[in-house]
N, C-alpha and C positions, 0 to 999 in steps of 0.2 A: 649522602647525608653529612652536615657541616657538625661537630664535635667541639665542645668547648669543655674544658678540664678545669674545676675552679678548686683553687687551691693544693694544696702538696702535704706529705706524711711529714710527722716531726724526725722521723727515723726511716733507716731504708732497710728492704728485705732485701736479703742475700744481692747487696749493694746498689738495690735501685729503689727510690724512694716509690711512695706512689703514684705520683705525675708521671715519671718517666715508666713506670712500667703498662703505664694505662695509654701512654703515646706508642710504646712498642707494640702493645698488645693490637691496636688501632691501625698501627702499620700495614698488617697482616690481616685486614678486612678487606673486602673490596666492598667500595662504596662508601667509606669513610672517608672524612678528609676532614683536618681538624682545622680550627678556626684562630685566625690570625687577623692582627691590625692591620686594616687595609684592603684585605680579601674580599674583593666584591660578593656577593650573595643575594638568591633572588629572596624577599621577605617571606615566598612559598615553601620554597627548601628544608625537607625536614631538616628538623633541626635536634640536636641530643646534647644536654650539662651531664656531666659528671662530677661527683666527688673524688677530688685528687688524696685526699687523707684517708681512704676504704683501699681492701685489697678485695677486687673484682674477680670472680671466678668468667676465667676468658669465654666461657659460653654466654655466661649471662650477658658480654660482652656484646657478643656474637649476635644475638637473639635480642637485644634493645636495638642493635643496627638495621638487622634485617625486618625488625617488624615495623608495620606501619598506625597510625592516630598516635591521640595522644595519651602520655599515662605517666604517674608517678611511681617508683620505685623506691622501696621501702628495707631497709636491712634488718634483719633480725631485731632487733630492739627497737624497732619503732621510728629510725632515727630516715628520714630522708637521704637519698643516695645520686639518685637518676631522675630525671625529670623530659619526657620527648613532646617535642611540638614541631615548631615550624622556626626558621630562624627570622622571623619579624617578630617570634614575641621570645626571644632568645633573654632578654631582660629579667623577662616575667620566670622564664624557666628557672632561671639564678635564682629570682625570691622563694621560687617553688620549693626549694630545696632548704629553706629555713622558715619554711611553713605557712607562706604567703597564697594564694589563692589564686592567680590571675585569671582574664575572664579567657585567653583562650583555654586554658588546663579545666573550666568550670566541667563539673561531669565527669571528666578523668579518671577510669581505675586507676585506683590504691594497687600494685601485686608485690609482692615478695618474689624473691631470685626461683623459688619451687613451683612459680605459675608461668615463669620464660621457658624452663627447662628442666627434663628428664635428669635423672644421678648418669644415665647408663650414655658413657664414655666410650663412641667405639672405635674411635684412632688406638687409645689407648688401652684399648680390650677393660672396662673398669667399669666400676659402677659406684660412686660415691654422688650425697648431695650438694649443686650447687651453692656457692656461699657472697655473702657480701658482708666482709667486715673489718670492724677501725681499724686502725695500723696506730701503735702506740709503744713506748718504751716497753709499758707492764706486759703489751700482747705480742710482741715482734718474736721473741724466741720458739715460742708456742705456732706462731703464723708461718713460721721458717720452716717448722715441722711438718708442717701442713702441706706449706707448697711443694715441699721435698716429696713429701708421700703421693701426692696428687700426680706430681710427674712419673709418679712408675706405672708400670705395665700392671693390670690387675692379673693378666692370664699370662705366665710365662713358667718357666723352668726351675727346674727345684734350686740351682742353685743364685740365681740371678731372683729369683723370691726371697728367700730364708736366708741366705748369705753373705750376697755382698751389700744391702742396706744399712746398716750403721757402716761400715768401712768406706762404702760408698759416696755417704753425706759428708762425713768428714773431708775427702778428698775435694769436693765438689764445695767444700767451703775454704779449702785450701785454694782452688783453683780462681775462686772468685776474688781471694784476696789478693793474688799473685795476679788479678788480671788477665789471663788466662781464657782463652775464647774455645767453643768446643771444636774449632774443626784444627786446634794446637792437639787438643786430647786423642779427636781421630786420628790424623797424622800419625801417631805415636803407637797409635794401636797399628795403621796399618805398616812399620816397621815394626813392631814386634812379631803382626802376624810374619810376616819374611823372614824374621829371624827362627821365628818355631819351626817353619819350614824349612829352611836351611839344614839347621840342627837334626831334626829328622832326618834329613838325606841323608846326615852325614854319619846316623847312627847314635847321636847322643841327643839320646830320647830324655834325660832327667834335665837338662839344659832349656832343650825343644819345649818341655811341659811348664817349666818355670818361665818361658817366655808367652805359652801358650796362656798361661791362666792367667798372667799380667793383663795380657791383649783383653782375654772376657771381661775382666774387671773395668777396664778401661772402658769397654764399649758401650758398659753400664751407664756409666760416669758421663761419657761426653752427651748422651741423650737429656739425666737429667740435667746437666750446667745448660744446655742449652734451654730448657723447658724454665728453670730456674728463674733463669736471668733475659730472658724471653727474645734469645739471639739463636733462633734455629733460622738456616738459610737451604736455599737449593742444593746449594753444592755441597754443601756438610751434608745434608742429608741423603744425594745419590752417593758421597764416599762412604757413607755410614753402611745405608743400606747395601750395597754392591758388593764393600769387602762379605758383609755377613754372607749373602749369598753365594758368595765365589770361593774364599779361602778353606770352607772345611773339608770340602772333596779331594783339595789341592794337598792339603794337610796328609789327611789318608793315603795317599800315593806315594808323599817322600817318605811317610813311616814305612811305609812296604820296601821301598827301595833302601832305605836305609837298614831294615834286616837283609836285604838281597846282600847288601855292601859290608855287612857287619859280622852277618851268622852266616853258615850254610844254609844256600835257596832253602826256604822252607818248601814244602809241597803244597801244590796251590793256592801259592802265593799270587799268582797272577791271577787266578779265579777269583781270589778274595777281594783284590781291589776290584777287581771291574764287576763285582756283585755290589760290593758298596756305590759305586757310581752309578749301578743301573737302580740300586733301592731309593737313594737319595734323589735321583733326577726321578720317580716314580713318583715319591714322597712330594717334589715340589710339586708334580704335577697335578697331584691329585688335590694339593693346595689349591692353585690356580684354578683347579677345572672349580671348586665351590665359589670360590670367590675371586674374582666378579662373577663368574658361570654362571653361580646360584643365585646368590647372596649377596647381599651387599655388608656383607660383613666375614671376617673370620669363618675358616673352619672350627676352628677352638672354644666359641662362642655360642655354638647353635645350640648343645646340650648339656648340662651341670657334667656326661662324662670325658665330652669332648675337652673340657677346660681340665679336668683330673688328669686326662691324656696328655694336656702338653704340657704337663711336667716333670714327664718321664719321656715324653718322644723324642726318637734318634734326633736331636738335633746336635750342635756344638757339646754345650755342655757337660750333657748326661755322656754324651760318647767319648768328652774329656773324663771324664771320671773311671768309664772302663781302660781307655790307654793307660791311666795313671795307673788304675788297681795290675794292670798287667804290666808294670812297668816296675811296681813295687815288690811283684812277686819273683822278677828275675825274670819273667817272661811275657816279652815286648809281643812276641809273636801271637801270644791267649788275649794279648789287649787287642789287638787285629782284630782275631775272628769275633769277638765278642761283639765289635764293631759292626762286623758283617750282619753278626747273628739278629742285631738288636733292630740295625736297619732295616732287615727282612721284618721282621715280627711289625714295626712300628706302620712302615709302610703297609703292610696287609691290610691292619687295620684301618687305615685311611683309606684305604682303596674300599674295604666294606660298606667303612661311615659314608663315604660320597655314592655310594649303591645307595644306598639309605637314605640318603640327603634328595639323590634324583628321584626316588619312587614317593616320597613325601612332597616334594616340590609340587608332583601331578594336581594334588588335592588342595595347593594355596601355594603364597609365599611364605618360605622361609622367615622364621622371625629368632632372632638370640635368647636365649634363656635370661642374660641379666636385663636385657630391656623391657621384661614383662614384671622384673621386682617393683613392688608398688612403691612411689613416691614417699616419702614421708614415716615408711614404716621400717624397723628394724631388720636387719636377714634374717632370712628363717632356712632352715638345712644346712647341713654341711660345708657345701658348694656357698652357698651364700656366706655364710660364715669365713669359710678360706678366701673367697677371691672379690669379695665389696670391702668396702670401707663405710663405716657409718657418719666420719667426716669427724669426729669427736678423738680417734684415735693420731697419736705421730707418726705411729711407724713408718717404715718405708715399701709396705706391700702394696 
């Protein structure tokens, strides 16, 4: 499909105006290709205008590429946005967009961004509604917040929900000012992870912790700059992903050996690490066997308790919290087992829920609890309330 971007924001969000964010965003379709002087095109080729002065929610994006006829798109106020046809009548499409009629668009659904596409986000485990709107001096600060909160996880961990979000933003507008790309952010994380590690072994656990919790915060941060500023790549994202999966078992090992080196051998000590590696490697597995296994989505996602659960499950964080609490207490050795203890429990339970998951599978597909929240209406329960956004809110949950 040939893309033509007409016109640019007066102001940029978190440094990209709206032509360039809507050419990045563009990049990252297959099957797009934006339109240029010169660029031969057959007259049949669909064809798609954009408004460069609107800030596009990337599915709606997404979902005017991939679909097919023709139809106008409308933003919340009424205002003309999108216009898809054919690139022979690529002229008409332009006028379309300032209220002109042209004879191929005659007949064209009118839809707004909530007739392309669902709220419920499942890269991003989230559920908020799609949007399309101006980019302006008065609305930019307000749209900053937006985008900001849009890029976070809806289902994640108590302290990566409730915590590092304003600390978070700030850094991440620090970053954008400074130029600052996100695989500069990872990089940094994965030498701090090294350095926690390190420090662990070597017994200086309050050094190892203040590196450890830099690192989390960080890995918050290079997700959203990249979401941000719509510069996520391969490679960022296997270092991203990779270190998460690999550094916390590693973590737990130098902490052990570092009481080996520090205190008298504690008594099973060596039990304790290789319990947490066998919970942990159980824990992932039981991940994987749901999804893809089951699902095409999340374990965290299939039931309002499943998403309660991953914000307390053994992952990084929560298990940073018990090292620390055992670390604050004089004893490194209580944050261990805690470790062990929490792994055991957490894993159980996922081992159950995918018992659970397989004996329901029998009777249908798997479907997520936030994909079934109805378009257009407000959450309702708990679960809804903690983990959607209504789109109306800044925060960064």
């Amino acid at each position: 499909m040939i893309v033509d971007i007409k016109g640019d924001s007066e102001v940029g969000l978190w440094g990209l105006g709206g032509r360039e964010r809507l050419r990045r965003t563009l990049a990252g379709i297959p099957g797009a290709r934006l339109a240029h002087a010169g660029t031969p095109v057959s007259d049949h080729e669909p064809a798609l205008v954009l408004r460069g002065d609107h800030l596009f929610d990337p599915r709606v994006v997404r979902a005017l590429v991939a679909g097919e006829g023709p139809l106008v798109l409308e933003a919340g106020d009424g205002t003309r946005v999108a216009a898809r046809g054919t690139a022979g009548g690529l002229s008409g499409l332009t006028d379309a967009l300032s209220g002109g009629r042209p004879a191929d668009l005659e007949g064209a659904p009118v839809v707004g961004p909530t007739d392309l596409v669902q709220g419920y986000h499942a890269k991003l485990l989230s559920h908020s509604p799609p949007r399309v709107l101006p980019i302006s001096a008065a609305t930019a600060p307000w749209l900053e917040r937006q985008l900001f909160a849009d890029a976070y996880k809806g289902v994640t961990d108590v302290v990566t929900k409730w915590l590092w979000p304003a600390p978070a933003r700030a850094v991440t507008r620090w970053c954008v000012a400074l130029g600052l790309r996100p695989n500069h952010v990872t990089v940094l994380s994965l030498v701090l992870a090294v350095v926690a590690g390190i420090a662990f072994y070597k017994g200086a656990f309050g050094i190892g912790l203040v590196a450890g919790w830099v690192m989390t915060f960080l890995d918050t941060v290079d997700g959203k700059l990249a979401r941000v500023t719509v510069t996520s790549s391969r490679l960022g994202d296997v270092l991203d992903h990779g270190l998460d999966l690999i550094h916390p078992p590693l973590w737990y090992l130098a902490w052990g050996l570092g009481l080996a080196a520090s205190w008298e051998l504690t008594p099973g000590l060596h039990a304790t690490v290789a319990l947490i590696f066998a919970a942990y490697l159980g824990g992932r597995l039981c991940e994987g066997a749901f999804h893809p296994g089951l699902a095409p989505f999340s374990m965290f996602v299939w039931r309002p308790f499943d998403s309660f659960n991953r914000l307390i499950t053994a992952r990084r964080n929560p298990n940073l919290i018990l090292l620390t609490a055992g670390w604050a207490m004089g004893r490194p050795d209580l944050g261990l087992w805690a470790v062990m203890a929490w792994h055991g429990v957490s894993t159980a339970v996922l081992a159950v829920r995918l018992g659970m998951a397989l004996a329901a599978r029998r009777g249908g597909p798997l479907v997520s609890w936030l994909s079934r929240l109805e378009p257009g209406r407000g959450p309702h329960g708990l679960a809804a309330r903690v983990f959607t956004r209504t789109g109306d809110d800044g925060g960064g949950t």
